[in-house]
C-alpha positions as CSV (number, residue, x, y, z in Angstrom):
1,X,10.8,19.3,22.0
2,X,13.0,18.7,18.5
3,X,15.3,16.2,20.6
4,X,12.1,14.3,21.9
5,X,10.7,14.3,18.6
6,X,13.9,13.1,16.8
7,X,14.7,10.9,19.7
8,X,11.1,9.2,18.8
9,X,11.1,9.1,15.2
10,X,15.0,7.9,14.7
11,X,15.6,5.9,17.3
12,X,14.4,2.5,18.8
13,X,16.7,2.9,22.1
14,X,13.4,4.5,24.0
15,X,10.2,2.9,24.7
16,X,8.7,5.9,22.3
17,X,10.9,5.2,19.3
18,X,10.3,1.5,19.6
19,X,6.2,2.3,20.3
20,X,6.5,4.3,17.5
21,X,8.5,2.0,14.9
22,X,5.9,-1.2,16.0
23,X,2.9,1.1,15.1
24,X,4.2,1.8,11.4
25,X,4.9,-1.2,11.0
26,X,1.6,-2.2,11.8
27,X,0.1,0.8,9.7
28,X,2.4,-0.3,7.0
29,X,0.8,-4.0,6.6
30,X,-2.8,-2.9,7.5
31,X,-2.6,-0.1,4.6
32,X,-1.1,-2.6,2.2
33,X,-4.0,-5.5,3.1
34,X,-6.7,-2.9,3.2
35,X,-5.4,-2.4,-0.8
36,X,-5.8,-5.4,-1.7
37,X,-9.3,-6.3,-0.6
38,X,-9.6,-3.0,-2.9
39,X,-9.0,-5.5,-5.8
40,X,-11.8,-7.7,-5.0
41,X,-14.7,-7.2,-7.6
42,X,-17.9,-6.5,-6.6
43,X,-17.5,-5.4,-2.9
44,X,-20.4,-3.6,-1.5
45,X,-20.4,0.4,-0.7
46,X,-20.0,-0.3,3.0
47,X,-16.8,-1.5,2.5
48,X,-15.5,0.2,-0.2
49,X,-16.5,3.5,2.2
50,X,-14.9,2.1,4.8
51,X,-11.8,1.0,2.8
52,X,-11.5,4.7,1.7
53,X,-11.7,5.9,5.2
54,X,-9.0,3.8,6.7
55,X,-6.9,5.1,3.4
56,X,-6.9,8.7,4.1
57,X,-6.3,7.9,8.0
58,X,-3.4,6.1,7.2
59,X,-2.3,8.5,4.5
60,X,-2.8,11.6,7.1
61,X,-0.3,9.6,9.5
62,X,2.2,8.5,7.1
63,X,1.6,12.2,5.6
64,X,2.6,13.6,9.7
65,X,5.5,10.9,9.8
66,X,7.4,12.4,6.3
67,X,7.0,16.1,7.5
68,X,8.3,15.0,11.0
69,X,11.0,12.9,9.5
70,X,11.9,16.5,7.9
71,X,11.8,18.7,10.8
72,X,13.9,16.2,12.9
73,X,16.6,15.8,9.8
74,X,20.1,17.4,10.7
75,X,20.3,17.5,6.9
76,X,16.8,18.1,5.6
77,X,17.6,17.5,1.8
78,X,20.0,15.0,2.4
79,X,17.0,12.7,4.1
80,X,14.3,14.2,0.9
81,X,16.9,12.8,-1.4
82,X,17.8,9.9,0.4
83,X,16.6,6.3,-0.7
84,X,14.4,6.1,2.3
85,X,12.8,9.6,2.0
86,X,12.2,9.4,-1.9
87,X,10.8,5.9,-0.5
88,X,8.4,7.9,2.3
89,X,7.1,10.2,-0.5
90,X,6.7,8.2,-3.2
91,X,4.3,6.3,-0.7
92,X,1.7,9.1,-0.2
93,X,2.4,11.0,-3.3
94,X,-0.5,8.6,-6.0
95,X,-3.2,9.9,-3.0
96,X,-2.3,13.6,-3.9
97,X,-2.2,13.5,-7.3
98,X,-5.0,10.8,-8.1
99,X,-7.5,13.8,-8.3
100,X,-5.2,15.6,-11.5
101,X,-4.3,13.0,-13.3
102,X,-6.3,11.4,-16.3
103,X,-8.9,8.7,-14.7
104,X,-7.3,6.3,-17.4
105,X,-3.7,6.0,-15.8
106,X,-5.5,6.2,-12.3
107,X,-5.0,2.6,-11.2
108,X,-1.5,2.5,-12.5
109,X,-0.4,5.1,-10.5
110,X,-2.5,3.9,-7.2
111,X,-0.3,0.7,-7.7
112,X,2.7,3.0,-6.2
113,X,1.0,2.6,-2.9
114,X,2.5,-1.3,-2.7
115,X,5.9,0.6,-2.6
116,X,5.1,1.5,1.1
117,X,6.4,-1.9,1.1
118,X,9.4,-0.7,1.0
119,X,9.4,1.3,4.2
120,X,9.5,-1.4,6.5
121,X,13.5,-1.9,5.3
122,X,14.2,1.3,7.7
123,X,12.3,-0.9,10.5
124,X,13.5,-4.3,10.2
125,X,17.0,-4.9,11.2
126,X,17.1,-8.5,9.4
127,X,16.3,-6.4,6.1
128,X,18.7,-3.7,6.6
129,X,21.3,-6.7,7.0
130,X,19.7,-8.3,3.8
131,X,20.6,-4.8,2.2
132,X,23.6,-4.7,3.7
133,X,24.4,-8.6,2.1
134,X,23.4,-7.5,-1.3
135,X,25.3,-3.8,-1.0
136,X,28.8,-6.2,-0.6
137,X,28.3,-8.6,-3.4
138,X,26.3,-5.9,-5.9
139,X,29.1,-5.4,-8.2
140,X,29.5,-9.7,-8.2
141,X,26.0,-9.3,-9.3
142,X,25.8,-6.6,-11.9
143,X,28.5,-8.9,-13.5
144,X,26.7,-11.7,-13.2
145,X,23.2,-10.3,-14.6
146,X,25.2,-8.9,-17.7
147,X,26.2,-12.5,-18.7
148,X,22.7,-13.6,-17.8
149,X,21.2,-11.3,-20.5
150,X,23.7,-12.2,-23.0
151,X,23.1,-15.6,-22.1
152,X,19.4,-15.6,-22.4
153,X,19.7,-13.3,-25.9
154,X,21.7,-16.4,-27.0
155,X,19.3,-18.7,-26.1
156,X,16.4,-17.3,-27.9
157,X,18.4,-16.9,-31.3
158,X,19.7,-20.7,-30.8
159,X,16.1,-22.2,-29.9
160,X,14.6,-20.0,-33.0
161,X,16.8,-21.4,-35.0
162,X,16.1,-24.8,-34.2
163,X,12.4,-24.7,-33.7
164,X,11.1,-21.9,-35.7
165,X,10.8,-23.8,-39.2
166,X,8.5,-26.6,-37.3
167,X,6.9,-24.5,-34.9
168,X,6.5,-20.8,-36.8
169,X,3.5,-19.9,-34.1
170,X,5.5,-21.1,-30.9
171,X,8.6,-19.7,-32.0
172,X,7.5,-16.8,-34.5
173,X,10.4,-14.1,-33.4
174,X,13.2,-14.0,-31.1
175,X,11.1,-11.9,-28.8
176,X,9.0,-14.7,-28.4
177,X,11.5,-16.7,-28.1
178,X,12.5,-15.2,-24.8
179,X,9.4,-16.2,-22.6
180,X,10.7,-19.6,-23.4
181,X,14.6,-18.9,-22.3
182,X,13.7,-17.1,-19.4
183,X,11.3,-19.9,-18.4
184,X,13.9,-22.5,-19.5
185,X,16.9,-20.8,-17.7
186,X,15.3,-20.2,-14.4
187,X,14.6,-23.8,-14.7
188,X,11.0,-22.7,-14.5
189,X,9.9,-24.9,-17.4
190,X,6.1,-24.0,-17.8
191,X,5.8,-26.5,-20.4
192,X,3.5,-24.0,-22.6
193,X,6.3,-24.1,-25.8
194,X,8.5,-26.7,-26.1
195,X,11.2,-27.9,-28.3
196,X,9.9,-30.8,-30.6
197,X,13.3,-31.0,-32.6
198,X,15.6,-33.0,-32.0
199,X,18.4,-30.2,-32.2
200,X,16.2,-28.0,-30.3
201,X,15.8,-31.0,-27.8
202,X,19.8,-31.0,-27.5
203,X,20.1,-27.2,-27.1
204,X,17.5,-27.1,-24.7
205,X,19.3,-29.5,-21.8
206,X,22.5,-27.5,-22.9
207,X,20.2,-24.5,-21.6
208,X,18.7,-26.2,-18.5
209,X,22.4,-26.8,-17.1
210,X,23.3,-23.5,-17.5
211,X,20.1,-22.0,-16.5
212,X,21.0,-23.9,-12.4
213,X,24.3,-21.5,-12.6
214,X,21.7,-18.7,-13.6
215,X,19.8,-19.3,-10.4
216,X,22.6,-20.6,-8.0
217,X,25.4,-18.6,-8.0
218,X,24.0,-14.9,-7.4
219,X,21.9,-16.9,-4.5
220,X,25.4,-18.3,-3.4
221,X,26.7,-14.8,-3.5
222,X,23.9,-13.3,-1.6
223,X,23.9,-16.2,1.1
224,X,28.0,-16.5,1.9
225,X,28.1,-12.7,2.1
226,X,24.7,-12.5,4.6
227,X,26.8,-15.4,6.7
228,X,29.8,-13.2,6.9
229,X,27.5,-10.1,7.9
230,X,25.8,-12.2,10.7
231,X,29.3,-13.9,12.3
232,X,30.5,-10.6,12.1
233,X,27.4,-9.1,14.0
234,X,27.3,-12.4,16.6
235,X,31.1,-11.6,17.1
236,X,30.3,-7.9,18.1
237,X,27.3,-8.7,20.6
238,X,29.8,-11.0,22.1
239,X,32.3,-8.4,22.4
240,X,29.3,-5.9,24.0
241,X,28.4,-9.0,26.6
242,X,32.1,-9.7,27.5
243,X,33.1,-5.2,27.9
């Protein structure tokens, strides 16, 4: 009965396993769309009651999958540790403790429920190859998002400098100042502070090059190691097809 069970719950090569996987998924999406109409103001009782009932269905089955997840394990705290378990629990754990915690910090800790998001990776073999994209290049990218702090801390001391004697509310502190780098270097540009200096003018296109690196190269990163991952995955299906 375990070997069915694990069979099910681990693996798509079964009609079961891939039944099983597709109605997650599903349960997943529903659970996540069902919270958000949750945000709507002013919905009647009907479907606020009915809103609550789907949400303890779906948290009784995704309740069922994590303690079947753990009887199927080969190594049960290996999988409770694990990204994907800590994932699983932290998914059904605001249900559980909504009713002890202070009705103040309620809603913040329902919000964990969008992390069930997160569960579809285990599903979703184009996200587990995202992963995998990201896993390669993540020490490129921890570089990369050092500089891009130190950049942006530079850029809100330079524009303060520049704009803060004309503009003192725009640009009252360098923690201000930072909304406007980050917008500026993610080439964002809301257009809510501006420079109106000429200096500041200057600095800012100096910022605006720099900030299409900020975006570009980690994306560049990301996409030339993905391409390697799927050659290397279309090499090895051709390599199945041709043994």
């Amino acid at each position: 009965m375990r070997r069915i069970l694990k069979d099910m719950v681990e693996s798509q090569s079964s009609r079961a396993g891939y039944l099983f996987d597709v109605f997650i998924q599903v349960l997943i999406v529903t659970s996540l769309i069902a919270f958000s109409f949750e945000t709507i103001p002013n919905l009647s009782d009907v479907t606020i009651k009915y809103l609550r009932y789907f949400e303890v269905v779906s948290i009784i089955i995704f309740t069922l999958e994590y303690i079947l997840r753990i009887y199927v394990s080969d190594k049960k705290m290996t999988y409770i540790f694990s990204f994907y378990g800590l994932i699983d629990l932290v998914s059904i754990l605001p249900f559980y403790i909504s009713g002890t915690v202070d009705l103040r910090s309620l809603r913040a800790v329902r919000l964990l429920r969008v992390l069930r998001l997160l569960k579809l990776f285990r599903f979703n073999e184009s996200l587990v190859l995202l992963g995998k994209a990201f896993s390669i290049v993540k020490r490129e990218m921890i570089v990369f998002s050092f500089i891009a702090v130190i950049l942006l801390y530079i850029s809100s001391v330079g524009i303060y400098f520049f704009e803060n004697p004309v503009q003192p509310k725009d640009f009252s502190s360098i923690f201000d100042c930072m909304w406007w780098a980050i917008s500026t270097m993610t080439t964002v540009g809301y257009g809510d502070i501006v420079p109106v200096t000429v200096g500041g003018k200057i600095f800012t296109s100096f910022i605006s090059f720099i900030g299409i690196g900020v975006v570009s190269i980690p994306t560049a990163l990301l996409a030339s190691s993905l391409t390697n991952l799927i050659d290397v995955d279309k090499h090895d299906d051709q390599q199945d097809l041709w043994s």
